[in-house]
C-alpha positions in Angstrom: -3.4 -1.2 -16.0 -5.3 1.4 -13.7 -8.7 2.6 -15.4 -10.8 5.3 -14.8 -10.0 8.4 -12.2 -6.5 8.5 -10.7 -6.2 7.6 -7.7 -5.0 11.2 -5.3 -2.2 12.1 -3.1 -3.3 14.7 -0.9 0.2 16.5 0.7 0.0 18.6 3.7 3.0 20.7 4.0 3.0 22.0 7.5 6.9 23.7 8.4 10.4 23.0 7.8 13.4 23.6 10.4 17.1 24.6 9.8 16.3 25.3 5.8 19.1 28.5 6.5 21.8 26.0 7.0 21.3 24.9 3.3 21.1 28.9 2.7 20.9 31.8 4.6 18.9 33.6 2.4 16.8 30.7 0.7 13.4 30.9 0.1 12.0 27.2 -0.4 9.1 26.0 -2.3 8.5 22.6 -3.9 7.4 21.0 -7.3 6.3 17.8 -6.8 5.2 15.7 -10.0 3.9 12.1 -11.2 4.1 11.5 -14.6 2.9 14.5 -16.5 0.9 15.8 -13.5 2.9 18.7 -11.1 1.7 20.6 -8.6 3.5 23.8 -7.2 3.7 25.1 -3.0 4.2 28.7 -2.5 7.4 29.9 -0.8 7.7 28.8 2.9 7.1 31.7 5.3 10.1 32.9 7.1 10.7 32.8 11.3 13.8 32.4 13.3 15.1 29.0 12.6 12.1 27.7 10.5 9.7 27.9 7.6 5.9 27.4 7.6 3.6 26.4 5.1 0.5 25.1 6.5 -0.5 24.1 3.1 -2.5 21.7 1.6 -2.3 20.0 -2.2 -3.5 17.4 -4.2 -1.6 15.8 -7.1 -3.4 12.8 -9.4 -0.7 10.2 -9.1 0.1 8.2 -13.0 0.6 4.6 -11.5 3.4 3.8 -13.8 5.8 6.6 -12.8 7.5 7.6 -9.3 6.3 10.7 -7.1 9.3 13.4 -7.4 9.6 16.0 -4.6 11.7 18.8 -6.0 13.2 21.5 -3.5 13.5 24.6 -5.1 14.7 28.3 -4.0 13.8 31.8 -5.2 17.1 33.7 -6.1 17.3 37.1 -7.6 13.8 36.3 -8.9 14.8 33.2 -11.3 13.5 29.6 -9.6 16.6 27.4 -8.6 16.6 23.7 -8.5 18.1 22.4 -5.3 17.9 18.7 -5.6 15.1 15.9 -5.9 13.8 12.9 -5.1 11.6 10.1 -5.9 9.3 8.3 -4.2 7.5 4.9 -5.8 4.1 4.5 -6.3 4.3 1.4 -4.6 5.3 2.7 -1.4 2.4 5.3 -1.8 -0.2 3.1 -2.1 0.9 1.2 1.0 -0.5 4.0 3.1 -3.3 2.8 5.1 -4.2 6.3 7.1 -2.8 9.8 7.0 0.9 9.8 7.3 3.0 12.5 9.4 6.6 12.4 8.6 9.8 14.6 9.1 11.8 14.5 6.0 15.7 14.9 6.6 17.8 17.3 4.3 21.3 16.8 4.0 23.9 19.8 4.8 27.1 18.3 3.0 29.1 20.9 1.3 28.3 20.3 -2.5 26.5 22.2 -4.7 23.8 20.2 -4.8 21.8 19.7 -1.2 20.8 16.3 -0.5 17.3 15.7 -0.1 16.3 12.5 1.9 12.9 11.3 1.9 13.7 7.4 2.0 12.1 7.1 5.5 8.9 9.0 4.4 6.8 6.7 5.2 8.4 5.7 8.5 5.8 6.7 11.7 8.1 7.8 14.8 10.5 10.0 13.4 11.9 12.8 15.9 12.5 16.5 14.6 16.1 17.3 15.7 15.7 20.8 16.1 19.5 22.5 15.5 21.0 19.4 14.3 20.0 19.2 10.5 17.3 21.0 8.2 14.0 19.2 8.0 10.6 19.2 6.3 7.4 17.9 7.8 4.4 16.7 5.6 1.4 14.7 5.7 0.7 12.2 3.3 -3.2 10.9 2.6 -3.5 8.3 -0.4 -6.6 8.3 -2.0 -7.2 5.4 -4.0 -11.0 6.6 -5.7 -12.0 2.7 -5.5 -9.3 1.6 -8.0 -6.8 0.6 -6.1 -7.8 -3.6 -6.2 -6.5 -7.1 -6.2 -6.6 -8.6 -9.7 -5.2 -11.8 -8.5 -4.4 -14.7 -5.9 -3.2 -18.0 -6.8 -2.4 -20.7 -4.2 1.5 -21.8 -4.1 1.2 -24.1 -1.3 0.1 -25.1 1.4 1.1 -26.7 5.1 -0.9 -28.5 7.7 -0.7 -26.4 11.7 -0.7 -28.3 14.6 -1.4 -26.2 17.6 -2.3 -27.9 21.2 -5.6 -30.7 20.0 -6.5 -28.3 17.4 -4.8 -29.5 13.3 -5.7 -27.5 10.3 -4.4 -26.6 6.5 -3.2 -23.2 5.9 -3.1 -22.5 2.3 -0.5 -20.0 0.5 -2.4 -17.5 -1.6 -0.3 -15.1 -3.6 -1.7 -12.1 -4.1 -1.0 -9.4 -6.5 -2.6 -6.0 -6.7 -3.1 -3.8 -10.3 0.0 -1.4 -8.8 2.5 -4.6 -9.1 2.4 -4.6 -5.4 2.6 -8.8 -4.1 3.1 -10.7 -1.1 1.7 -13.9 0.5 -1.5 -14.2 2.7 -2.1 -17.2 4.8 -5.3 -18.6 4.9 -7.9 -21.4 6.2 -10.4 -23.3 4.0 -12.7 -22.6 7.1 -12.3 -18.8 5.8 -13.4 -19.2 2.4 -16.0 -21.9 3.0 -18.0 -19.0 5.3 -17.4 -16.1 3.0 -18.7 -18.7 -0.6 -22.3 -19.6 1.8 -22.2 -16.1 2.9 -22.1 -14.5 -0.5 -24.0 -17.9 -2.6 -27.5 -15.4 -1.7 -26.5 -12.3 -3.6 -23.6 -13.8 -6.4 -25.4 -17.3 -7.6 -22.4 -18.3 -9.7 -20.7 -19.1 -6.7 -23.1 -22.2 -6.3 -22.1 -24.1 -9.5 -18.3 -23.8 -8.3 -16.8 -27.3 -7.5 -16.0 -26.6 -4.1 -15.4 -29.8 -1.2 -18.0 -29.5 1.7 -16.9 -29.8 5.2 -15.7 -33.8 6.3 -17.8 -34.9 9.2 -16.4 -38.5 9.4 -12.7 -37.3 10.3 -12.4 -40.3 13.1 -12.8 -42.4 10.2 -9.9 -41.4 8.8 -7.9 -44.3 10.4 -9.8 -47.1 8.3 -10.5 -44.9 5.0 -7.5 -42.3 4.4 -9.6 -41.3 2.1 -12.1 -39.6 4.5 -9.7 -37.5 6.3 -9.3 -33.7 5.4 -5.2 -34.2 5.5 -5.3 -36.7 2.5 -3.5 -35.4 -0.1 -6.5 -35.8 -2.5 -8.6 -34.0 -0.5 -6.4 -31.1 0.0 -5.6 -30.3 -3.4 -9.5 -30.6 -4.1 -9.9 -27.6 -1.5 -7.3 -25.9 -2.9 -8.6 -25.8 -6.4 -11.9 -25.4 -4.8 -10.3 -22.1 -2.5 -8.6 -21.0 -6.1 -12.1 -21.0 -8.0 -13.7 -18.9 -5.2 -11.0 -16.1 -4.6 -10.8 -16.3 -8.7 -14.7 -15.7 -8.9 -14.2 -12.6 -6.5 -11.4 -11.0 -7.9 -13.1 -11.1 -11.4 -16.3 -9.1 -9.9 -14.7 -6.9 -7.9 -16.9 -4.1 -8.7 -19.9 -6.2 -7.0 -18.5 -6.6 -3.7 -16.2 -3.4 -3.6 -12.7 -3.2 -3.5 -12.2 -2.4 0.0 -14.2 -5.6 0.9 -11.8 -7.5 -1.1 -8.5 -5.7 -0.2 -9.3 -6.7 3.4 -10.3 -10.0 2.7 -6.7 -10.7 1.3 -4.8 -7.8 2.9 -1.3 -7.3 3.5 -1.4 -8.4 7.5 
């Protein structure tokens, strides 16, 4: 499903607080792995109630498997697994900017520490400095111009009223090559601009069936047929809307994919 280079999770590690409460003694480091792809921190340095790293990695990500942070500790020389957790590619990819996040360990008495990272991605989170041991990172997706939408299908459709103004907003379903989906709302006005904006430089979008503007609305009340709410000539936008964004999608490569992630981002 993904081609070419893998897309890049760059991980700042900066410090950790309260690691001692996990162990007095420990000495942290992490593995963190995707797929057959790991990449190792050195040990945290050592101050009063905290550990600092002020490191920075990179790991290729294998878009079919999970991110795994694994906490580790030196120990008489031999590496010792603490405990692990998995992130989804998914959720990695729905980075839009650098992320700085505190990630909350867990100091119940078993002998394996639980390490939370379920919030990682959540902006806002306070460091509770004596309250409970806690790592913070920075996370920076890099997606190397692969990470795309490779589909968008219309699944309905519902006419707006708003003050004088009426218009059809049209239910595209978008899905993106890391399984990601959800539903953007948009206007035929939208896609009518963007087809005569792009007809210059992509002429196949010329020979595409697609409904001009109706200019003879106030007609509507005589001939049905005129106005822009009749059902026939809403579903001939809509195929019309389908055969554009399907024309797009198909030569992603010629617009970029950043163009066309925004044109039918996650808002």
């Amino acid at each position: 499903m993904w081609k070419g280079d893998k897309p890049i999770l760059r991980i700042e590690i900066q410090e950790a607080a309260n690691l001692k409460l996990l162990d007095l003694n420990i000495q942290p480091f992490f593995i963190i792995t995707s797929g057959d792809q790991n990449i190792k921190s050195k040990v945290g340095i050592s101050s009063e109630d905290r550990h600092t790293w002020n490191e920075k990695l990179s790991l290729a990500l294998d878009p079919n498997s999970s991110i795994t942070f694994n906490l580790f500790t030196l120990q008489e020389g031999q590496e010792i697994l603490i405990d692990k957790s998995s992130l989804p590619f998914a959720e990695i990819c729905s980075l839009k900017k650098s992320q700085n996040t505190w990630i909350s360990f867990s100091t119940a008495k078993k002998q394996s520490v639980g390490f939370n990272i379920s919030n990682i991605l959540t902006t806002g989170i306070k460091r509770e400095t004596g309250k409970s041991p806690q790592l913070n990172v920075t996370l920076i997706f890099i997606p190397n111009n692969f990470l795309r939408v490779v589909g968008a299908n219309i699944q309905g459709y519902r006419i707006v009223l708003k003050g004088k103004d009426a218009y059809t907003v049209y239910n595209v379903h978008v899905t993106r090559n890391d399984g990601k989906t959800w539903v953007k709302q948009i206007r035929y006005s939208q896609v009518y601009a963007i087809k005569n904006e792009l007809e210059s430089v992509e002429h196949g979008l010329a020979s595409i069936d697609f409904p001009g503007k109706t200019y003879f609305e106030f007609l509507s009340c005589v001939w049905p047929t005129l106005g822009r709410f009749h059902p026939e000539n809403i579903e001939k936008r809509r195929k019309g809307i389908e055969e554009v964004l399907k024309y797009i999608v198909s030569r992603y490569k010629n617009f970029g994919a950043d163009s066309l992630n925004n044109l039918l981002e996650n808002a």
